[in-house]
C-alpha positions as CSV (number, residue, x, y, z in Angstrom):
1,X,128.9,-156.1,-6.5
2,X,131.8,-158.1,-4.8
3,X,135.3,-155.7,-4.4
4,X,137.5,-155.7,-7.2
5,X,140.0,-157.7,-6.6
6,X,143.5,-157.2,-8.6
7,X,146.3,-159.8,-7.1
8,X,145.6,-162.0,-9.9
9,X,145.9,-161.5,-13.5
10,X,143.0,-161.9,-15.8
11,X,143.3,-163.1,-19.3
12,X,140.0,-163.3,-21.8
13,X,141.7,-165.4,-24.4
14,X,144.4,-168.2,-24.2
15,X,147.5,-166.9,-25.2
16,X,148.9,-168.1,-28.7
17,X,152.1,-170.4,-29.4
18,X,153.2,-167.3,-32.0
19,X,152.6,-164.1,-29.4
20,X,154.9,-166.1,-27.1
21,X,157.7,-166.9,-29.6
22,X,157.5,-162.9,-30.8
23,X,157.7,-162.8,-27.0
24,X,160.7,-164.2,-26.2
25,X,162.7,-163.2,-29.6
26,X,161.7,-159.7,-27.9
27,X,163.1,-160.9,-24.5
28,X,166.3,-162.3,-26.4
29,X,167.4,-158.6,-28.6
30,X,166.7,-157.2,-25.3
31,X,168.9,-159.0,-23.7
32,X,171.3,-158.6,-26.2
33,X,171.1,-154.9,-26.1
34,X,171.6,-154.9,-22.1
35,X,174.4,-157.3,-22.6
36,X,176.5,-155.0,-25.1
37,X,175.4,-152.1,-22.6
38,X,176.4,-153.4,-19.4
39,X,180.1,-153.8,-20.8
40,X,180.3,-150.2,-21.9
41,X,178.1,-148.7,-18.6
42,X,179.3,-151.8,-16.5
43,X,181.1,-149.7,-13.9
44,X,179.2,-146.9,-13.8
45,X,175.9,-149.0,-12.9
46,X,177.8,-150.8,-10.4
47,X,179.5,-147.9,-8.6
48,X,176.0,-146.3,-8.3
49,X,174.1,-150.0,-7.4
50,X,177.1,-149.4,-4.5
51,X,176.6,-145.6,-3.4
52,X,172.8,-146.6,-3.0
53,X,172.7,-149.8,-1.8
54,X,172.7,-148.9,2.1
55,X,170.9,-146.0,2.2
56,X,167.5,-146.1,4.6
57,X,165.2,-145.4,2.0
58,X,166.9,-148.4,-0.5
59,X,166.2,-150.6,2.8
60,X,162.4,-149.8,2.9
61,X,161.7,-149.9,-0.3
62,X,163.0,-153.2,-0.2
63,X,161.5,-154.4,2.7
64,X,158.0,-153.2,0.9
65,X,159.0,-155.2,-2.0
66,X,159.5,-158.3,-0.4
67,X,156.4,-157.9,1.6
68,X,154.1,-157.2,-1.7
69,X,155.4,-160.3,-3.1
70,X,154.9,-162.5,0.1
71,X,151.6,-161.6,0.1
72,X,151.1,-161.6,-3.4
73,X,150.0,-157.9,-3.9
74,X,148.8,-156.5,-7.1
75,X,150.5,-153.8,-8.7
76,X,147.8,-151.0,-7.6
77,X,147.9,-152.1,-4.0
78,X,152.0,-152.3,-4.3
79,X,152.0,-149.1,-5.5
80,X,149.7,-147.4,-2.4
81,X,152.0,-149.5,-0.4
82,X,155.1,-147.5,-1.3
83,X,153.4,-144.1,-1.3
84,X,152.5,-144.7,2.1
85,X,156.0,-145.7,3.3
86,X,157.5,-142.9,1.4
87,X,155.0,-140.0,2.5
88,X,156.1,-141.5,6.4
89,X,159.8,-141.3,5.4
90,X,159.3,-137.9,3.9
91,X,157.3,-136.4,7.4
92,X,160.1,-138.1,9.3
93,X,162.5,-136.3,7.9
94,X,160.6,-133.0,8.3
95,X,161.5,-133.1,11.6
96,X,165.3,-132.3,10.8
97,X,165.2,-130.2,7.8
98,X,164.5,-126.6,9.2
99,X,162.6,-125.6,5.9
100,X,160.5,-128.6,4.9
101,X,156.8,-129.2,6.2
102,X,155.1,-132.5,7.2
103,X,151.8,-133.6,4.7
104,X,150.0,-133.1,8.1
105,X,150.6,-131.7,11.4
106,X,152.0,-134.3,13.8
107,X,153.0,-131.8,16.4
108,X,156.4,-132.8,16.8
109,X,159.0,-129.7,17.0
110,X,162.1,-129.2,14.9
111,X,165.0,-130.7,16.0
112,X,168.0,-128.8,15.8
113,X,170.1,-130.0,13.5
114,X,173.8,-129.7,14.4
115,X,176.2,-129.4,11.7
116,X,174.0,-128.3,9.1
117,X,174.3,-125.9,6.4
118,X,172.4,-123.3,7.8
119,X,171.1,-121.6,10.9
120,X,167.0,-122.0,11.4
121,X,165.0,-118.8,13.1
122,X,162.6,-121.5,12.8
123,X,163.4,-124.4,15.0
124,X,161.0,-124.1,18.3
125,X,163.8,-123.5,21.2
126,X,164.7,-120.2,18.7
127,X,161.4,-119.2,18.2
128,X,160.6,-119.0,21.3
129,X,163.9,-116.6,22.4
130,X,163.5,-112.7,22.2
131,X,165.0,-111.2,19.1
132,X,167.7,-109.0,21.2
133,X,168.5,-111.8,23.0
134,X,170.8,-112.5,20.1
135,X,170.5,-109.0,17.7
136,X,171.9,-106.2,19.8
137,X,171.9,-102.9,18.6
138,X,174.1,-100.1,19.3
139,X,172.9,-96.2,19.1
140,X,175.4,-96.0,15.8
141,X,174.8,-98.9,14.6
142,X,173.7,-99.3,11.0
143,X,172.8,-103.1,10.5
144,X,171.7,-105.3,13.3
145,X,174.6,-107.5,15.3
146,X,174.8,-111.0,14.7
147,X,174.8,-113.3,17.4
148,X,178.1,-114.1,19.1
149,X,178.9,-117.3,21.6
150,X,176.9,-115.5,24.2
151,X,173.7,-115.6,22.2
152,X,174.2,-119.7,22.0
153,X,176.1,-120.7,25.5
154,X,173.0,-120.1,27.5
155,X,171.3,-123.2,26.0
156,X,174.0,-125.2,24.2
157,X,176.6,-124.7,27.1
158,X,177.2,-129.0,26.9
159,X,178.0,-128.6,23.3
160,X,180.5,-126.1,23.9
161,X,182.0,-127.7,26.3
162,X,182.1,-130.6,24.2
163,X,185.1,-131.5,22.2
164,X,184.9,-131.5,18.8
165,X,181.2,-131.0,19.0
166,X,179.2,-130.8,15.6
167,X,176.7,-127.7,16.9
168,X,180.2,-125.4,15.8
169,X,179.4,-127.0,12.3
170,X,176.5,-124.7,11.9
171,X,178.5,-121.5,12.1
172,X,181.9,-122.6,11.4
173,X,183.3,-124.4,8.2
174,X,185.6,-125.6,10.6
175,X,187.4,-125.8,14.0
176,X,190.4,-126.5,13.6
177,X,192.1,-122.8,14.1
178,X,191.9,-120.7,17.4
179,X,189.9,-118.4,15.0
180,X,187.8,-120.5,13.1
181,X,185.8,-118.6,9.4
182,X,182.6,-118.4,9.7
183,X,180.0,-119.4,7.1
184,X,177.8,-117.3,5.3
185,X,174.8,-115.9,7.0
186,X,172.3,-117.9,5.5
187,X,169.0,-116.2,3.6
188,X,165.9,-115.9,5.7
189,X,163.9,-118.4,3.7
190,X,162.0,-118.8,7.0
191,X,161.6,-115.1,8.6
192,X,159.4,-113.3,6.8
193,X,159.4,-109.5,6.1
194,X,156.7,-106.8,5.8
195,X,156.7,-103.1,4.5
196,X,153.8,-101.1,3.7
197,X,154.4,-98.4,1.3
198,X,151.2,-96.6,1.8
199,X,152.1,-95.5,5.5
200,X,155.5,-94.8,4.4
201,X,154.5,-92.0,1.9
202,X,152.4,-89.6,4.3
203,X,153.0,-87.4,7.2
204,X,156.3,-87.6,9.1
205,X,156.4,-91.4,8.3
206,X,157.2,-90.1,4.5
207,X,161.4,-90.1,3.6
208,X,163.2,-86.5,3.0
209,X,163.6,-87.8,-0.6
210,X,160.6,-90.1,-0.7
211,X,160.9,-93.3,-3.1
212,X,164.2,-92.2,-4.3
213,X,165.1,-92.7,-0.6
214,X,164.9,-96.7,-1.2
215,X,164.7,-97.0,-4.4
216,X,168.2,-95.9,-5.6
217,X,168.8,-96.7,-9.5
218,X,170.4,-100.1,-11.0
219,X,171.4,-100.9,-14.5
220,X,172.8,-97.8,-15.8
221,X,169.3,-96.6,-14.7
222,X,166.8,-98.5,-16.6
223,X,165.6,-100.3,-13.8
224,X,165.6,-99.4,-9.3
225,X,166.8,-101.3,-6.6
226,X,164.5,-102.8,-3.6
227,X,166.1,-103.1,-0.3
228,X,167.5,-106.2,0.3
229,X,169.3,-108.1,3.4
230,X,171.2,-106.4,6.5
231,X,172.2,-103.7,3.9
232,X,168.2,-102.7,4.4
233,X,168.9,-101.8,7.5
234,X,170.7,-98.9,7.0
235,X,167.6,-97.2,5.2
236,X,165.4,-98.4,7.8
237,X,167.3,-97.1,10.7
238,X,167.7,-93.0,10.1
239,X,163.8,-93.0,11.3
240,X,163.7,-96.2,13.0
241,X,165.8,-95.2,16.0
242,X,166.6,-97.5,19.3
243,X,163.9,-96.5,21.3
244,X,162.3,-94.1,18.7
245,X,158.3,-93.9,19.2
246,X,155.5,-93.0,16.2
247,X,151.6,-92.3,17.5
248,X,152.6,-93.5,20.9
249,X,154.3,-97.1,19.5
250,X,157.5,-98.5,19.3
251,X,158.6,-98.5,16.0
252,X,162.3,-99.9,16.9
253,X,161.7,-103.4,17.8
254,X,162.5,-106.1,15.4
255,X,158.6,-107.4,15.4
256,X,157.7,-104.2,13.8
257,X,159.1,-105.3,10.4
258,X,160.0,-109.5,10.9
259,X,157.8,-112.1,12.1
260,X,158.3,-115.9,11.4
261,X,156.8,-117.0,8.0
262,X,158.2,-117.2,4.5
263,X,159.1,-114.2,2.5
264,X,159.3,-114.2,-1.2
265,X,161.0,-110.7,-2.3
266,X,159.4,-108.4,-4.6
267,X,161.0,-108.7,-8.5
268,X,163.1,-105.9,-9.7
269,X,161.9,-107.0,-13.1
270,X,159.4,-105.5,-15.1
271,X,157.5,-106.6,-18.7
272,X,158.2,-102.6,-19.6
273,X,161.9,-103.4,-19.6
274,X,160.8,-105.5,-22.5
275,X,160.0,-102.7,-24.9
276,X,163.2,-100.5,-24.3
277,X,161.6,-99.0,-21.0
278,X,164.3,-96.6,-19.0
279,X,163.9,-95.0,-15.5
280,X,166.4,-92.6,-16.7
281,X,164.6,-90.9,-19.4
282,X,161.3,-91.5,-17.2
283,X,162.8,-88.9,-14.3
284,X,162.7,-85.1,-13.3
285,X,164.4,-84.2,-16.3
286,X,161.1,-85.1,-18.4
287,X,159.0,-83.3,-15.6
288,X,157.9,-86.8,-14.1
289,X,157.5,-88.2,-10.6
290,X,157.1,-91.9,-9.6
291,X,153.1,-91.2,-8.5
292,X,153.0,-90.0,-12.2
293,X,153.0,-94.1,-13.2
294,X,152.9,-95.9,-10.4
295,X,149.7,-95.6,-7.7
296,X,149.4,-97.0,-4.2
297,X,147.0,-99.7,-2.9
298,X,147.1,-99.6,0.7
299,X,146.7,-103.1,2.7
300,X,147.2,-105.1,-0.2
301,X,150.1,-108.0,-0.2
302,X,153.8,-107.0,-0.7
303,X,153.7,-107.8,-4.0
304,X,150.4,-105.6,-5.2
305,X,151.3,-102.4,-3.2
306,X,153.2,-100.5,-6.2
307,X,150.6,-100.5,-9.3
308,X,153.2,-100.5,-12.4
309,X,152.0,-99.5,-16.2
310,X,151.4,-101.6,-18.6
311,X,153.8,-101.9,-21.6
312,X,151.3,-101.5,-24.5
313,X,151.1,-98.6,-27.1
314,X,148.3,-100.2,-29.1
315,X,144.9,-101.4,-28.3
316,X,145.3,-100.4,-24.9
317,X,142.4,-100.0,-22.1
318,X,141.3,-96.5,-21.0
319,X,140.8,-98.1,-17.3
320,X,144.5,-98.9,-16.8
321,X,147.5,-97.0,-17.0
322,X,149.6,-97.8,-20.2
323,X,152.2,-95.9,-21.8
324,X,149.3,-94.5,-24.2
325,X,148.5,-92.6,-21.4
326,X,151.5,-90.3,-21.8
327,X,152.8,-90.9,-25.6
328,X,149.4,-90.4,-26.9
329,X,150.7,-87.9,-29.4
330,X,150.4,-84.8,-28.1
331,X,152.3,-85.4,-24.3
332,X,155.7,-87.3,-25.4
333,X,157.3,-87.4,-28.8
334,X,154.6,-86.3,-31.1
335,X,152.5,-87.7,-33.9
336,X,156.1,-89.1,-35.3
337,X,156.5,-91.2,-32.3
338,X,153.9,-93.7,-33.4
339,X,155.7,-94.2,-36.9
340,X,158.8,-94.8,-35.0
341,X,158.4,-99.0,-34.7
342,X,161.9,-99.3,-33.9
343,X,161.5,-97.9,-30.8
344,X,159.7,-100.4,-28.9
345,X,160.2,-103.5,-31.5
346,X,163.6,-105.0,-32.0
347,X,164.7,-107.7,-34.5
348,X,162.9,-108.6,-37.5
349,X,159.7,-109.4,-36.4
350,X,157.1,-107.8,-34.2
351,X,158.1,-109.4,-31.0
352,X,159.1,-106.9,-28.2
């Protein structure tokens, strides 16, 4: 079979003096129509056409363009064409964007890009430096130290002794005080963090006030906080002492906890919050305990560690905890309880 081959059109039946009069009294309301909105959206289109027209990836597409029609290309050729150009453009870039990952490794390390928005843990010259090179941490301390000069003048000691150098740009909003603000510490979208609850709740590893320890309540109580940020710290570090030791380890260095990788943190949301679900009148004043819903699955991913029960009070499954387990009649509420609709279903249908 010879290759297909799609530069040239193909047409299996003469075309017909009335399909190209329709045609071009098409072409001529369409023109119309562009006519009337060009003078309305005139100098909108333009100013945009302007913003755009230099940019690098306006100049390859162009360039592509013009070489598709030198050569004739057809449209499904044309169109690999660009992909190609644009998946190159895109792993280019990779390179100076401290989040964003090439379509296939090309080896080339992260370039640090001065005067961005944020700070990259990422970037290989930083992953390669020890985390108290930068962090230190005092006996009192309660969150970690950020870096100061210091941390940076052992490698970037040209750029500080730079005027006006654009590296400041990536701490700084701006330099032109003997005190300059700082930006925002950005979030660790690269730097990954680990906690396993299983370990946590045993032996001497267990908190004086276990969960409630962490997990302190939010929303006038219907739902618990997680941890979050350098504030984390401060729960972390009543066990986790400078130089403290567990089982012949060191459970004070940063690696225990943080490694490079992405982190996702765990929802504080819940489907039970749906049906009218409160951690306040789920507590010790009912009798109730946290292992009284929730179990532990040790080793499994941060998100799967804390089992949660399932919302239902109907049609529910005797292998999975569900709130049938405990307002079954005879534990919480009664027999009245499940003639009460009102208090799971709101509105005026059935939908919780």
């Amino acid at each position: 079979m010879p290759p297909y081959d799609d530069s040239e059109p193909a047409f299996e039946r003469p075309i017909s003096r009335r399909s190209v009069l329709r045609a071009g009294l098409g072409l001529a309301t369409m023109a119309t129509g562009l006519g009337a909105l060009e003078s309305r959206l005139g100098p909108v289109v333009r100013l945009a056409t302007a913003a755009t027209a230099q940019t690098p990836v306006v100049t390859w597409d162009t360039t592509v363009l013009q070489a598709t029609a030198n050569v004739q290309m057809g449209p499904t050729a044309a169109a690999r064409a660009l992909a190609i150009v644009h998946t190159c453009m895109y792993d280019a870039w990779t390179t100076y964007d401290p989040v964003a990952v090439p379509t296939l490794a090309n080896g080339i390390p992260k370039a640090v890009a001065q005067g961005s928005t944020r700070f990259s843990h990422s970037v290989a010259k930083h992953a390669e430096v020890a985390c108290d090179s930068c962090h230190q941490r005092g006996g009192g301390d309660v969150q970690p130290r950020l870096p100061g000069h210091k941390a940076c003048t052992d490698c970037h000691i040209t750029e500080f002794t730079t005027p006006a150098s654009p590296l400041c740009l990536n701490c700084h909003t701006n330099v032109e005080s003997n005190n300059p603000p700082l930006k925002a510490f950005p979030g660790l979208t690269d730097f990954g963090m680990r906690f396993d609850h299983a370990r946590h709740m045993s032996g001497d590893a267990k908190p004086e006030k276990g969960c409630a320890s962490c997990h302190l309540p939010a929303r006038r109580g219907v739902g618990l906080s997680i941890p979050a940020g350098f504030a984390a710290h401060e729960n972390c570090y009543q066990c986790h002492t400078p130089n403290a030791q567990a089982g012949g380890r060191s459970i004070s260095t940063c690696s225990l906890c943080h490694a490079q990788g992405s982190y996702s943190r765990p929802s504080t949301g819940s489907r039970a919050y749906n049906v009218s679900f409160s951690h306040a009148t789920h507590g010790r004043r009912q009798g109730l305990n946290c292992a009284d819903c929730h179990n532990l699955r040790a080793g499994a991913a941060q998100r799967l560690q804390v089992t949660a029960t399932r919302p239902l009070q109907h049609f529910g499954s005797g292998r999975a905890q569900t709130c049938m387990t405990c307002h079954n009649g005879r534990r919480a509420f009664g027999d009245q309880n499940f003639n009460e609709c009102a208090k799971c279903h709101k509105g005026t249908t059935f939908r919780m």
